[in-house]
gemmi code that builds the backbone of each chain (N, CA, C; Angstrom):
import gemmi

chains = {
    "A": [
        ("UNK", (92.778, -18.267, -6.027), (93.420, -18.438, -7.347), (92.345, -18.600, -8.423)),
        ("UNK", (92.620, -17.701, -9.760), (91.580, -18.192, -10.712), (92.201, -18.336, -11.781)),
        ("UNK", (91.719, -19.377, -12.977), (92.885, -19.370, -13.878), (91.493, -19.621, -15.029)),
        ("UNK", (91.814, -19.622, -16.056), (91.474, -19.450, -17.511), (91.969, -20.013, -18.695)),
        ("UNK", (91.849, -20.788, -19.279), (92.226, -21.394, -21.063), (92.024, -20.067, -21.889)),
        ("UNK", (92.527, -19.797, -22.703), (92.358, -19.222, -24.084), (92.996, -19.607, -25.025)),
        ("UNK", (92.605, -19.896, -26.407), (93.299, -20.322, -28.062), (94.362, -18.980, -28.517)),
        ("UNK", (95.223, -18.816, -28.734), (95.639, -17.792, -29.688), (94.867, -17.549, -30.739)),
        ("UNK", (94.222, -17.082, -31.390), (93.812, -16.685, -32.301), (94.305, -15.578, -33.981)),
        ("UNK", (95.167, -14.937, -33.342), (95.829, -14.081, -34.298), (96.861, -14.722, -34.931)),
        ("UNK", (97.050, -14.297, -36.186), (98.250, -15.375, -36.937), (99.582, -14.595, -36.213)),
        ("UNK", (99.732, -13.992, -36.149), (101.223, -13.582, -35.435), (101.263, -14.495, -34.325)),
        ("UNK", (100.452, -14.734, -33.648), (100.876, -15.518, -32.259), (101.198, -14.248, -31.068)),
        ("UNK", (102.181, -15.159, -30.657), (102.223, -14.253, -29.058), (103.382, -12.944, -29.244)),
        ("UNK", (103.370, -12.312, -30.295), (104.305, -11.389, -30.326), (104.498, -10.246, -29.763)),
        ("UNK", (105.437, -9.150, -29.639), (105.777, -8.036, -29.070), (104.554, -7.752, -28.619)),
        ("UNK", (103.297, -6.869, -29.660), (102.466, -6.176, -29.198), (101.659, -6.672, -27.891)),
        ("UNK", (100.922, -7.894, -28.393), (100.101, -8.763, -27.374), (100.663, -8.524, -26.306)),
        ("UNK", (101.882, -9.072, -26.156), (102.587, -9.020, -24.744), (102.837, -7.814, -24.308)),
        ("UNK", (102.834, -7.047, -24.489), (102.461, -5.463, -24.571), (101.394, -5.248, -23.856)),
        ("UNK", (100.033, -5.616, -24.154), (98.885, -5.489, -24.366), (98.679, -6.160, -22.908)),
        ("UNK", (98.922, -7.496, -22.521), (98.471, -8.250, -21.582), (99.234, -7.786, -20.148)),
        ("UNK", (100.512, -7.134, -20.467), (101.459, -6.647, -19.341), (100.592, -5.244, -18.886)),
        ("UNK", (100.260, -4.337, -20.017), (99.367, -3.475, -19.596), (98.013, -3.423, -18.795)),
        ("UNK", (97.127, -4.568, -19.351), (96.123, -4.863, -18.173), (96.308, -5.565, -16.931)),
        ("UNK", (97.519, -6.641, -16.857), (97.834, -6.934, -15.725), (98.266, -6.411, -14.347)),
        ("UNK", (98.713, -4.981, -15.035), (99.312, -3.836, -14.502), (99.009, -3.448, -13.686)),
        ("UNK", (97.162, -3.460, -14.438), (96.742, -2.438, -13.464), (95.963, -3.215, -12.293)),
        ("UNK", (96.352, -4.021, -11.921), (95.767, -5.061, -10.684), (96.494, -5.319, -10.152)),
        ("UNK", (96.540, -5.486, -8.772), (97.290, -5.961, -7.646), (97.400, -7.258, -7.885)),
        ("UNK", (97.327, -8.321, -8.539), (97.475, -9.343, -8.706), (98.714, -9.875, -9.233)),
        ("UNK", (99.063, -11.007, -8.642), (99.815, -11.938, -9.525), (99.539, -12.641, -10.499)),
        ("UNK", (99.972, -12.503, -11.611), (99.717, -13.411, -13.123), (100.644, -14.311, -13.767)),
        ("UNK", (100.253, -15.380, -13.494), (101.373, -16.346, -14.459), (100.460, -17.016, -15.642)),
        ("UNK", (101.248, -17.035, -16.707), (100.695, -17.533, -17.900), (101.802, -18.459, -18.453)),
        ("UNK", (100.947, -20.119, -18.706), (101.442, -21.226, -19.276), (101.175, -21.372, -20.646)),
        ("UNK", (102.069, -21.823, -21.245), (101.804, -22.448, -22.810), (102.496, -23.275, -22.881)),
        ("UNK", (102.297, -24.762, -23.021), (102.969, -26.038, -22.787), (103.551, -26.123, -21.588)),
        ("UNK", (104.846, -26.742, -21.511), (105.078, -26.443, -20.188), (105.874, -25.274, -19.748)),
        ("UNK", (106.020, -24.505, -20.312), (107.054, -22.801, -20.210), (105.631, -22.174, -19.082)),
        ("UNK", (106.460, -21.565, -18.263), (105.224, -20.493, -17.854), (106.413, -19.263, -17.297)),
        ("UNK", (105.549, -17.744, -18.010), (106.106, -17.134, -17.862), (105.090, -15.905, -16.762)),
        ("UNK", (105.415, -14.687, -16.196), (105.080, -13.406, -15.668), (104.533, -13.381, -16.089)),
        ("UNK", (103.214, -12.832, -16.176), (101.899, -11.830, -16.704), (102.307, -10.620, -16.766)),
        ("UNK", (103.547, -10.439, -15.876), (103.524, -8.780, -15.502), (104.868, -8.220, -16.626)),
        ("UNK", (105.781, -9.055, -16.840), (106.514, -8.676, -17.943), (106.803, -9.206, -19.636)),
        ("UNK", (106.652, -7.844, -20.128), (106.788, -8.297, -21.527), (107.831, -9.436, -21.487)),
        ("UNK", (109.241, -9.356, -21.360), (110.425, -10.065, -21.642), (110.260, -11.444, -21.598)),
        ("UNK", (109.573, -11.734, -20.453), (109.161, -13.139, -19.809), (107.915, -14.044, -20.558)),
        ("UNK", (106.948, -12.682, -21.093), (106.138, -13.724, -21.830), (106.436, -13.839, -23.187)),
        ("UNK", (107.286, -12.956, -23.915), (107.943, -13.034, -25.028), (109.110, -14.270, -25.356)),
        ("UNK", (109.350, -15.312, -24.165), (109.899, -16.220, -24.618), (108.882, -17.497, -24.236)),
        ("UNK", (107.909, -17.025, -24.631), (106.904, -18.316, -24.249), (107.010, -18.987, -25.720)),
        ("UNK", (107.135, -17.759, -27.346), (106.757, -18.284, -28.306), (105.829, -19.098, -29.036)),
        ("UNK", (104.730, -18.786, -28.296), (103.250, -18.834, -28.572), (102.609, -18.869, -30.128)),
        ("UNK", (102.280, -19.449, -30.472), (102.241, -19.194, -31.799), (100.846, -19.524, -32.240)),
        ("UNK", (99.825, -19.048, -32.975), (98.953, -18.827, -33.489), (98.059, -20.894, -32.933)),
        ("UNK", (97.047, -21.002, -32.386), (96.472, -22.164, -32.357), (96.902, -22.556, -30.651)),
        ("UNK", (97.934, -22.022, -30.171), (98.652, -22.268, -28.803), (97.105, -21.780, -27.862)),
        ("UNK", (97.459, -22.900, -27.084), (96.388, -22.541, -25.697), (97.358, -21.600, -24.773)),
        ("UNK", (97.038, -20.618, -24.361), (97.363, -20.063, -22.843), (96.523, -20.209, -21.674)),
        ("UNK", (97.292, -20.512, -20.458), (96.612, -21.073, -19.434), (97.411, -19.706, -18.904)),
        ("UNK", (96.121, -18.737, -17.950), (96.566, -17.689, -17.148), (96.081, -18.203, -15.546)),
        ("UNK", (96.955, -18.161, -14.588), (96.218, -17.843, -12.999), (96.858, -16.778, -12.363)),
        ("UNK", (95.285, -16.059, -12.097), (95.558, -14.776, -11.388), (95.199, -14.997, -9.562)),
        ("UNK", (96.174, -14.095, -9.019), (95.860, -14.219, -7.923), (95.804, -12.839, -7.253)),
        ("UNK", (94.912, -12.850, -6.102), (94.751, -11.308, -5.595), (93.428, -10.235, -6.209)),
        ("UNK", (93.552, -8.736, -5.516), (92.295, -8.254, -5.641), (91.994, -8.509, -7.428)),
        ("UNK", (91.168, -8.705, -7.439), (90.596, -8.149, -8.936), (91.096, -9.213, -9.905)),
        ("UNK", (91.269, -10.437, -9.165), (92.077, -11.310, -10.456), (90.662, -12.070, -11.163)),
        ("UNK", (89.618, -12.041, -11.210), (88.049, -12.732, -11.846), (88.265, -12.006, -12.143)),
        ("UNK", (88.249, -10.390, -12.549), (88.059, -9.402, -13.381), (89.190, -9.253, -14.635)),
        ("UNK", (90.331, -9.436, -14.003), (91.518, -9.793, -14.846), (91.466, -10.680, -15.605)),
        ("UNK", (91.047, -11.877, -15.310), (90.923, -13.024, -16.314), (89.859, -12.878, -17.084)),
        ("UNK", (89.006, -11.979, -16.790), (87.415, -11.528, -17.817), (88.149, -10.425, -19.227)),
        ("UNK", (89.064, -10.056, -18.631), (89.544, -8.720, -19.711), (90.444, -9.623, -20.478)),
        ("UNK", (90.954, -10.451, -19.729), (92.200, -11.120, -20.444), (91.653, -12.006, -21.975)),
        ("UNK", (90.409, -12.836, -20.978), (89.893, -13.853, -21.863), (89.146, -13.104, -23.385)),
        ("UNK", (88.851, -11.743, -23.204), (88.352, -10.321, -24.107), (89.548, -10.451, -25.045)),
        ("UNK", (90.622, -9.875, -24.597), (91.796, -9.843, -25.148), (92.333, -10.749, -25.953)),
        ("UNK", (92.246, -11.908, -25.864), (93.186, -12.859, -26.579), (92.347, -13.615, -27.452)),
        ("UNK", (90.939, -13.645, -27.081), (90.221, -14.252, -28.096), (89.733, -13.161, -29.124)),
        ("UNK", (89.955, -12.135, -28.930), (89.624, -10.981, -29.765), (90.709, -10.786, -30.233)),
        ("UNK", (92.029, -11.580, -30.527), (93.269, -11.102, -31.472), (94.106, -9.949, -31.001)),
        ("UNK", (94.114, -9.831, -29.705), (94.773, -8.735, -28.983), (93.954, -7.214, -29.483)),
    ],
    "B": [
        ("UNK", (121.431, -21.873, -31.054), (120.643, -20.867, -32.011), (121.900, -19.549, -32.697)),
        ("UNK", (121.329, -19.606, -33.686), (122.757, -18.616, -34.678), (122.120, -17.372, -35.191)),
        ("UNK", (120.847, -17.036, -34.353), (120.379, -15.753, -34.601), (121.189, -14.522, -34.585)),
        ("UNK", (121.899, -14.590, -34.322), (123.511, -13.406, -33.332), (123.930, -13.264, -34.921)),
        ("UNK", (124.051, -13.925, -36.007), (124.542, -14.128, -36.962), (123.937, -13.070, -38.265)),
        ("UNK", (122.926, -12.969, -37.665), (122.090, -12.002, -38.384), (122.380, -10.438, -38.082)),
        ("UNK", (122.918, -10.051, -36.956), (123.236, -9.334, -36.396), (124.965, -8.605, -36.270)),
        ("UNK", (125.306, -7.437, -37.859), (126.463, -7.539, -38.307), (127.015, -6.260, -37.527)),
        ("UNK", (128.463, -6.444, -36.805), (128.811, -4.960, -36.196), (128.327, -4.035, -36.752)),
        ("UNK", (128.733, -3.475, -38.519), (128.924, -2.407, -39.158), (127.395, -2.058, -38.600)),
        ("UNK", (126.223, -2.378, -38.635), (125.163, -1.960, -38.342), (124.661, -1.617, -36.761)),
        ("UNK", (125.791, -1.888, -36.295), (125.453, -1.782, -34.764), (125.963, -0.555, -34.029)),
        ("UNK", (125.638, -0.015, -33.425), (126.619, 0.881, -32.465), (126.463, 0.783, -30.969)),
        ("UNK", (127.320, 1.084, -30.314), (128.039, 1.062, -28.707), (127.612, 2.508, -28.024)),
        ("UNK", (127.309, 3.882, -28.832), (127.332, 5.037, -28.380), (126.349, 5.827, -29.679)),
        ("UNK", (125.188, 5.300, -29.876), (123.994, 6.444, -30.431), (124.755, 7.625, -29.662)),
        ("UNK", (123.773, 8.678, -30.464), (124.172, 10.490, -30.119), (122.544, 10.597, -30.277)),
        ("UNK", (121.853, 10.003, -30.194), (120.314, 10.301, -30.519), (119.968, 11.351, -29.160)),
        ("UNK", (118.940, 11.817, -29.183), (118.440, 12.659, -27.714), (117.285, 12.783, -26.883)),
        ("UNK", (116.536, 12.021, -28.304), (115.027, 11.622, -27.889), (114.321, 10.455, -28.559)),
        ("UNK", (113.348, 9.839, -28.598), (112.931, 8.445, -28.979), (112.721, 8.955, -30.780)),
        ("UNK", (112.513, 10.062, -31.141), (112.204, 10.347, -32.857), (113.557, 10.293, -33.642)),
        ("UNK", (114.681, 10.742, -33.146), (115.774, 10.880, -33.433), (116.861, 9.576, -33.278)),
        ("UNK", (116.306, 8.975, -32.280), (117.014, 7.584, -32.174), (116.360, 6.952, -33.529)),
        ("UNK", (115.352, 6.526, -33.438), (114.310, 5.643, -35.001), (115.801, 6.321, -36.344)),
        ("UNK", (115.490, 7.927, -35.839), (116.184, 7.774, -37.466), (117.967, 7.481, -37.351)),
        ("UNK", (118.351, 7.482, -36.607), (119.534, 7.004, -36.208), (119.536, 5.185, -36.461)),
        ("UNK", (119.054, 4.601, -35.879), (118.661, 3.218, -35.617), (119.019, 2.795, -37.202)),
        ("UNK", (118.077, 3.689, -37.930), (117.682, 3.382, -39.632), (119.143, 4.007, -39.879)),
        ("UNK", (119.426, 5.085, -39.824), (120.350, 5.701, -40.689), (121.759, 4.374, -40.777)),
        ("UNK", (122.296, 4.184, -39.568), (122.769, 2.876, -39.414), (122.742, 1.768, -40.020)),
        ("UNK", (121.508, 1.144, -40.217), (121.537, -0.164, -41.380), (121.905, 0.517, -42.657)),
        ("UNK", (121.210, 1.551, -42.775), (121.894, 1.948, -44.325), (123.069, 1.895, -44.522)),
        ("UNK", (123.599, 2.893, -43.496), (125.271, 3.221, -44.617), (125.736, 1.850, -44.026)),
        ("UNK", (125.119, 0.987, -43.273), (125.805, -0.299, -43.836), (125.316, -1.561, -44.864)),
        ("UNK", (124.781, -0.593, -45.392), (124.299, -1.082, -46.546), (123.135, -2.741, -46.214)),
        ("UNK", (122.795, -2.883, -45.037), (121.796, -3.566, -44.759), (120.366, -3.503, -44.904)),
        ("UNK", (120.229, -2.072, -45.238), (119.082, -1.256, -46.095), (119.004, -0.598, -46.648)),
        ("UNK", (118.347, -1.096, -48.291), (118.380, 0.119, -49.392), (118.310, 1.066, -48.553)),
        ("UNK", (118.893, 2.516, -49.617), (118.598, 3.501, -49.003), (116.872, 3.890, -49.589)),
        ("UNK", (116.894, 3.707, -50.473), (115.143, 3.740, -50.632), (114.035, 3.871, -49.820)),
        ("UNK", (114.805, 3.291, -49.406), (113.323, 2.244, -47.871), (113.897, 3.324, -46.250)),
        ("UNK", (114.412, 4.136, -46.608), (115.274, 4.740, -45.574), (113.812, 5.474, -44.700)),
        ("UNK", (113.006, 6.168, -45.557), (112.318, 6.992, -45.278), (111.260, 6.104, -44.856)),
        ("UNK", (110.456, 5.269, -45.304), (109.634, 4.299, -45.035), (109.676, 3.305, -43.738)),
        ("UNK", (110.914, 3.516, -43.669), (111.259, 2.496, -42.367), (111.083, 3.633, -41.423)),
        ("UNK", (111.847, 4.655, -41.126), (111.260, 5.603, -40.133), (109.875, 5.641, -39.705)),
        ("UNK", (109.211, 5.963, -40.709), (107.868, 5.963, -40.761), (107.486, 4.800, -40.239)),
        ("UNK", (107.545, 3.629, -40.419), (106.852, 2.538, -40.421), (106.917, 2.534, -38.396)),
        ("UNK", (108.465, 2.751, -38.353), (109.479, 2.431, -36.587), (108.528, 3.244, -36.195)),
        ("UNK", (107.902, 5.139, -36.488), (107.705, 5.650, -35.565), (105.809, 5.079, -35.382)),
        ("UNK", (105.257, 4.975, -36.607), (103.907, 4.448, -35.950), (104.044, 3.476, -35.265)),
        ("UNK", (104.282, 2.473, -35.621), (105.069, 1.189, -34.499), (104.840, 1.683, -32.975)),
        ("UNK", (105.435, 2.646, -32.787), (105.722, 2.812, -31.224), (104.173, 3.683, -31.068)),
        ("UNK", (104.004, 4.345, -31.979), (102.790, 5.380, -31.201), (101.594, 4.455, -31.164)),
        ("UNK", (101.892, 2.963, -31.621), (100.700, 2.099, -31.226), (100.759, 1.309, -30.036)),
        ("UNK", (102.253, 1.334, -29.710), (102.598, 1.078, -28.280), (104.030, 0.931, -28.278)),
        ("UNK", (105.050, 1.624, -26.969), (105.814, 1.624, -26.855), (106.584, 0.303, -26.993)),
        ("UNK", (107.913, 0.104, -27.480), (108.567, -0.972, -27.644), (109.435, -1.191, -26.592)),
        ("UNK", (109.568, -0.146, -26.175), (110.172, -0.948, -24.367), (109.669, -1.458, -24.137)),
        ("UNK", (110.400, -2.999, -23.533), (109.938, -3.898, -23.109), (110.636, -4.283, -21.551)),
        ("UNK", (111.045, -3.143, -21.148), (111.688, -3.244, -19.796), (112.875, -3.345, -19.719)),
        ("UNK", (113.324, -2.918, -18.078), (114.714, -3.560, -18.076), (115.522, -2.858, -18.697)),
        ("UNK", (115.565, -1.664, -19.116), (116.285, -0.965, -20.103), (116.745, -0.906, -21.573)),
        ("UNK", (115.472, -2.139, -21.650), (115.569, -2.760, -23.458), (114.461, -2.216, -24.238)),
        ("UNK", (114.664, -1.678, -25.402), (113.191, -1.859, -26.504), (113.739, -2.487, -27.986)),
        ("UNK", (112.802, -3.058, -28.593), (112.692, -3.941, -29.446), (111.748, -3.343, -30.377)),
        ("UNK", (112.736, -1.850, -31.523), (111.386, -1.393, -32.201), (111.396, -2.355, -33.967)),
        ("UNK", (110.658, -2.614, -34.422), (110.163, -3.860, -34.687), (109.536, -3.915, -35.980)),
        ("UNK", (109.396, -3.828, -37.130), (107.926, -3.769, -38.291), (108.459, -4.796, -39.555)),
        ("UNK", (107.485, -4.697, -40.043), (107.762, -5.670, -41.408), (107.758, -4.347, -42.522)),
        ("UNK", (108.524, -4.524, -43.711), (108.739, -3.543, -44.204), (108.540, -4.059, -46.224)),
        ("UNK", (107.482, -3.441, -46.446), (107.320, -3.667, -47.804), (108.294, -3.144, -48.712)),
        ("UNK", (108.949, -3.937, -49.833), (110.050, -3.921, -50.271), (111.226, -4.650, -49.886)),
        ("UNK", (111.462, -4.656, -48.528), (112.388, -5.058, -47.687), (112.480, -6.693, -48.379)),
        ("UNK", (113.618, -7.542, -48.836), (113.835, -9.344, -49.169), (114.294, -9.558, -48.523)),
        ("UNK", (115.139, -9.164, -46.746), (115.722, -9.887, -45.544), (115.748, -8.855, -44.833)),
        ("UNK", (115.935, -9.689, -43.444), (116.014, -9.162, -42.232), (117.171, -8.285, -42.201)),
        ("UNK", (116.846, -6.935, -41.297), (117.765, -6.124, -41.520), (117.864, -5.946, -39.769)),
        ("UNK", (118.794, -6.189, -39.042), (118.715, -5.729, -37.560), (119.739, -5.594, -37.292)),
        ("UNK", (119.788, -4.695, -35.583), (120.829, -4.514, -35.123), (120.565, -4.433, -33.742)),
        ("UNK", (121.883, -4.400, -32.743), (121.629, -4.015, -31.729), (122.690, -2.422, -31.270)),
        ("UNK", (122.604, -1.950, -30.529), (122.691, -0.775, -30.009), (122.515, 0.006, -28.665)),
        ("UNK", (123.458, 0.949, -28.105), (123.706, 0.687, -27.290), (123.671, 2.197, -26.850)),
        ("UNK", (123.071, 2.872, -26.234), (122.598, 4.398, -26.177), (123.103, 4.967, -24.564)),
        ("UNK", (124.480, 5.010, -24.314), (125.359, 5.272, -22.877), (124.148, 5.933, -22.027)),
        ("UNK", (123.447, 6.933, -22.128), (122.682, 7.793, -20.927), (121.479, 6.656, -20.888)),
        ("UNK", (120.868, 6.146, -22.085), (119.660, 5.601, -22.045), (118.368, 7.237, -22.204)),
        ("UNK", (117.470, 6.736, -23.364), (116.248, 7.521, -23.204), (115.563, 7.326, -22.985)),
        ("UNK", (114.475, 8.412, -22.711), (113.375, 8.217, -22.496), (112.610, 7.356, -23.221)),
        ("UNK", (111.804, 6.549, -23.189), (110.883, 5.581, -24.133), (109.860, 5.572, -23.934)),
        ("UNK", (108.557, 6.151, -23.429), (107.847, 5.182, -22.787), (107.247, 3.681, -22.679)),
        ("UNK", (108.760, 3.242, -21.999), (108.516, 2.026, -21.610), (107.698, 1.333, -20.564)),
        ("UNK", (107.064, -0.207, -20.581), (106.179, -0.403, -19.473), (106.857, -0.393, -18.326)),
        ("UNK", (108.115, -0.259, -17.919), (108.329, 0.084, -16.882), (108.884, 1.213, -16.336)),
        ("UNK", (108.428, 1.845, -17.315), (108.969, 3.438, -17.024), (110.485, 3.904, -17.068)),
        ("UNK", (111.225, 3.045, -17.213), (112.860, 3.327, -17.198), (113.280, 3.632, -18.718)),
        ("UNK", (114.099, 4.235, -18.359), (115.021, 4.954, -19.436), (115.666, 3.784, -20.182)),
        ("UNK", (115.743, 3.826, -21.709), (115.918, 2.820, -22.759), (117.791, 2.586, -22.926)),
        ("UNK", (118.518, 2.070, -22.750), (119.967, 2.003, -23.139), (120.158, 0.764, -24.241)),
        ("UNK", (119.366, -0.254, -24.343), (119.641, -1.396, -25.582), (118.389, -0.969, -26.428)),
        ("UNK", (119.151, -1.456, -27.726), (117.631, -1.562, -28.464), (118.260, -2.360, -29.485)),
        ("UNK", (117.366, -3.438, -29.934), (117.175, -4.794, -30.964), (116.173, -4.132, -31.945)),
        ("UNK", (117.035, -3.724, -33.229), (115.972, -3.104, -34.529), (116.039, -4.387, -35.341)),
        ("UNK", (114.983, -4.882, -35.208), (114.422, -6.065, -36.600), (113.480, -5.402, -37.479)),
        ("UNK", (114.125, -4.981, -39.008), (113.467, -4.893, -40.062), (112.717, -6.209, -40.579)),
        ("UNK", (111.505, -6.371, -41.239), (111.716, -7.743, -41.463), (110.713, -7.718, -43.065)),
        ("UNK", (111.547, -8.345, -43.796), (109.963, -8.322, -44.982), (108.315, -8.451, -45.182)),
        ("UNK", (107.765, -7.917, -45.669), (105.946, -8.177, -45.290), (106.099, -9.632, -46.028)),
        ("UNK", (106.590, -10.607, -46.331), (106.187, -11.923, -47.029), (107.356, -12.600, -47.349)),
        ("UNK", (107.461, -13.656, -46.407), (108.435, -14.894, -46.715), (109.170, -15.001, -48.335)),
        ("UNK", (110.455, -15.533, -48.330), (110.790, -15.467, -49.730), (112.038, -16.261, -49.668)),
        ("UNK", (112.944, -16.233, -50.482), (114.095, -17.102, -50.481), (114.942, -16.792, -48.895)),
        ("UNK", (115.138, -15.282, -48.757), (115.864, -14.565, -47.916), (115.405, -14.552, -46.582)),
        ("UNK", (114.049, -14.923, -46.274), (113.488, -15.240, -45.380), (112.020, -16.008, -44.958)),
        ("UNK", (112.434, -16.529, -43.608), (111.392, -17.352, -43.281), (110.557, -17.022, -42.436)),
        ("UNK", (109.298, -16.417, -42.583), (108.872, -15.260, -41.767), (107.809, -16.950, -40.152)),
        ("UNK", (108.274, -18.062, -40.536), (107.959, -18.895, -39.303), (109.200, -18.874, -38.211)),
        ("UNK", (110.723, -18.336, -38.598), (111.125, -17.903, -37.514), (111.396, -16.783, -37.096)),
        ("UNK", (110.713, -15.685, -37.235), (110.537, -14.311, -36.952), (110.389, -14.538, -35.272)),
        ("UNK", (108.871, -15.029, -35.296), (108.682, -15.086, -33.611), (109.829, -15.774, -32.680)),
        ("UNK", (110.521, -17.324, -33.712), (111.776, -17.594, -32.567), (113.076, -16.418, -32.160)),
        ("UNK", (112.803, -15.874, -33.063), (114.139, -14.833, -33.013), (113.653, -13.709, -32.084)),
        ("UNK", (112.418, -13.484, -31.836), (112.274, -12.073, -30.921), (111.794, -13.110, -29.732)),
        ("UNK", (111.951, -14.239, -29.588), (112.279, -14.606, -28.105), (113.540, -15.364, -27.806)),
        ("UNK", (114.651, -15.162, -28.875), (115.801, -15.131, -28.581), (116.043, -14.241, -28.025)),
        ("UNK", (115.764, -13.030, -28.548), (116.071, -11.700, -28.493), (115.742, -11.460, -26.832)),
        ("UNK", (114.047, -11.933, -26.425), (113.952, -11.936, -25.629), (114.510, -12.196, -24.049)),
        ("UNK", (114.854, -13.370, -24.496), (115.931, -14.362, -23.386), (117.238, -14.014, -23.096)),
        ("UNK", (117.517, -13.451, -24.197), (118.897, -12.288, -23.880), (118.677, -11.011, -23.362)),
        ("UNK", (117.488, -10.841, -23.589), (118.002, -9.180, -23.060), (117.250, -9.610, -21.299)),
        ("UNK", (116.604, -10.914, -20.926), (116.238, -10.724, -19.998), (117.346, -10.908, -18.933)),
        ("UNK", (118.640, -11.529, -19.482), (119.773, -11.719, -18.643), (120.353, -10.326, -18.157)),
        ("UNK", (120.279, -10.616, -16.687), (121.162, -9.252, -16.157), (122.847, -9.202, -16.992)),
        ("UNK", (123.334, -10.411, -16.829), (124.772, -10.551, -17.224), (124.704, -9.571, -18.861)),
        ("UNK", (123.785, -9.700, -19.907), (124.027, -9.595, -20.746), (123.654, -7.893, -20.831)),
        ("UNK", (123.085, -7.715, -20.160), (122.627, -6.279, -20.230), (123.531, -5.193, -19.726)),
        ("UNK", (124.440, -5.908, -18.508), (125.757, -5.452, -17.938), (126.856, -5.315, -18.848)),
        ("UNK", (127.239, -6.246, -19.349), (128.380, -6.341, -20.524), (127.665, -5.439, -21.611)),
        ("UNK", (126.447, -5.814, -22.261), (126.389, -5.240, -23.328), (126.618, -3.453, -23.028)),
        ("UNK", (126.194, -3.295, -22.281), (126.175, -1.403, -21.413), (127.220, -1.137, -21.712)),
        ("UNK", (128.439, -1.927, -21.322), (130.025, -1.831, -21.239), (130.603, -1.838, -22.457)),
        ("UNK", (130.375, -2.436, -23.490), (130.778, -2.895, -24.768), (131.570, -2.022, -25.327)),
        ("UNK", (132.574, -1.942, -25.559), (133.581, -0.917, -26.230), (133.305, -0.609, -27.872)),
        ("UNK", (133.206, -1.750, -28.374), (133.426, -1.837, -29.934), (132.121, -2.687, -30.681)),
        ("UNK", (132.038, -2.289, -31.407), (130.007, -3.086, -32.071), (130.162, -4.832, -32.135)),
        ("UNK", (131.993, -4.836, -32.686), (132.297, -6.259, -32.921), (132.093, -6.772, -31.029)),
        ("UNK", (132.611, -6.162, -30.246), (132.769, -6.874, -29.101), (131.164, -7.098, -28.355)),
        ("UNK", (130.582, -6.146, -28.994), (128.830, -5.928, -28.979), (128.353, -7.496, -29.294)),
        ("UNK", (128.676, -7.811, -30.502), (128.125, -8.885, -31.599), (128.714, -10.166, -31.125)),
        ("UNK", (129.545, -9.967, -30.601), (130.397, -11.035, -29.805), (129.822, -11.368, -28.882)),
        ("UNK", (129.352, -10.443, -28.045), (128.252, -11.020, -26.664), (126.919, -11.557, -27.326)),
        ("UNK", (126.531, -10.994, -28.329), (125.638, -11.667, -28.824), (125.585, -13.603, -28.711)),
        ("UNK", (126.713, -13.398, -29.694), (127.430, -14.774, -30.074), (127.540, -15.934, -28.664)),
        ("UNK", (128.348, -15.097, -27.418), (128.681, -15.675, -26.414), (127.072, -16.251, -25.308)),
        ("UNK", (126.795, -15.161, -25.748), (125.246, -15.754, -24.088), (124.607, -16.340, -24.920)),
        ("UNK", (124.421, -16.496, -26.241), (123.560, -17.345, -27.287), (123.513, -18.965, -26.452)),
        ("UNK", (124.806, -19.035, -26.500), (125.179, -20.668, -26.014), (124.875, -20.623, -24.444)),
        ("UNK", (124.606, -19.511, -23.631), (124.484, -19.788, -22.394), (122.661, -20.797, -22.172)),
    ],
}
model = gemmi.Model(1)
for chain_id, residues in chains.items():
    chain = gemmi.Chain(chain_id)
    for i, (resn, *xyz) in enumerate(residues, 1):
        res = gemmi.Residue()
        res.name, res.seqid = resn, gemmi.SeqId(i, " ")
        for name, pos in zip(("N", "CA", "C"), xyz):
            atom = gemmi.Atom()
            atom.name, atom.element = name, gemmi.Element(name[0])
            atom.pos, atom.b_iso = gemmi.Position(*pos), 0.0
            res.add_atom(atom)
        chain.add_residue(res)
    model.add_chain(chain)
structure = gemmi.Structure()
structure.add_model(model)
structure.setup_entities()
């Protein structure tokens, strides 16, 4: 299991696109992804699920990946979200 | 939550005639207009705005739902609907399935009397939480009439 902190950074917060964005790289790994924000934790792997996390700009996300390639996943991820999607 | 409230039959439909994802957008739009939920002004702009929207990434969001989505300069309130497309299209959605719901939120580029652009994000994970219900995605498929559409809205709100 490997898991990761990241800040939201973008003023939108955790909206459509992002979750878009994070379902797409999760995708492509055999891994399991769950991502926390307070105590909600939703799929890595579907938009729908992390779209009711309501994440909002300053929110920590806590991701743990599990399976091949999940250190690599959490390297792209941690790219991703601190770079504003 | 009384987001459902925002969401008026006349703007909704049960049976698009669209045939492909370019033609739905202008359908989607043509809809708020003649119900007068969007100048017609902004008719052309909103297309535009819906179709880059998607070519920056698809708005399927699975499950047979997309959520196409923009803030719209000019626009002083939220203009949305839901809709209900019997065959379902093509989208490219992340899960590859064919689109049958879709949640159109117009929304203004800047907070104002008419809106509060701090609950934008609660409302597209209302939006969310509903369309992730199988129950609601079943009924809504079924929906005879936009009111009985808006009504399920209303009803799984409280679930």
């Amino acid at each position: 299991m490997q898991a990761l902190t990241v800040e939201i950074v973008n003023p939108e917060g955790l909206h459509a696109r992002p979750c878009h964005a994070i379902v797409s790289l999760a995708l492509q790994y055999e891994c399991s992804l769950a991502v926390q924000c307070g105590e909600a934790v939703a799929d890595g792997r579907s938009i729908l699920s992390l779209m009711t996390l309501q994440a909002c700009q300053g929110s920590e996300l806590g991701f743990k990946a599990e399976g091949e390639g999940a250190e690599e996943l959490l390297r792209r991820l941690q790219a991703l979200v601190s770079g504003g999607f | 939550m009384n987001f459902w409230k925002q969401f008026k039959p006349k703007c909704c439909s049960v049976n698009l005639k669209a045939e492909d994802k370019p033609t739905a957008l202008i359908e989607l739009v043509e809809n708020l207009v003649k119900a007068k939920a969007l100048p017609a002004e902004l008719q052309d702009a909103a297309i535009e705005a819906l179709v880059e929207r998607e070519d920056l990434g698809s708005t399927g969001v699975g499950a047979g739902v997309a959520i196409p989505h923009v803030k719209l300069k000019g626009l002083d309130r939220v203009a949305c609907s839901v809709s209900i497309h019997r065959q379902g299209l093509e989208w490219a959605a992340i899960d590859g399935a064919p689109v049958n719901i879709y949640f159109t939120v117009l929304r203004p580029e800047r907070g104002g009397d008419q809106h509060d652009p701090e609950r934008h994000l609660e409302m597209m994970t209302w939006i969310a939480k509903l369309a992730r219900e199988p129950d609601f995605r079943r009924f809504a498929g079924r929906a005879k009439t936009k009111t009985e559409l808006v009504d399920l809205l209303k009803e799984m709100s409280a679930v």
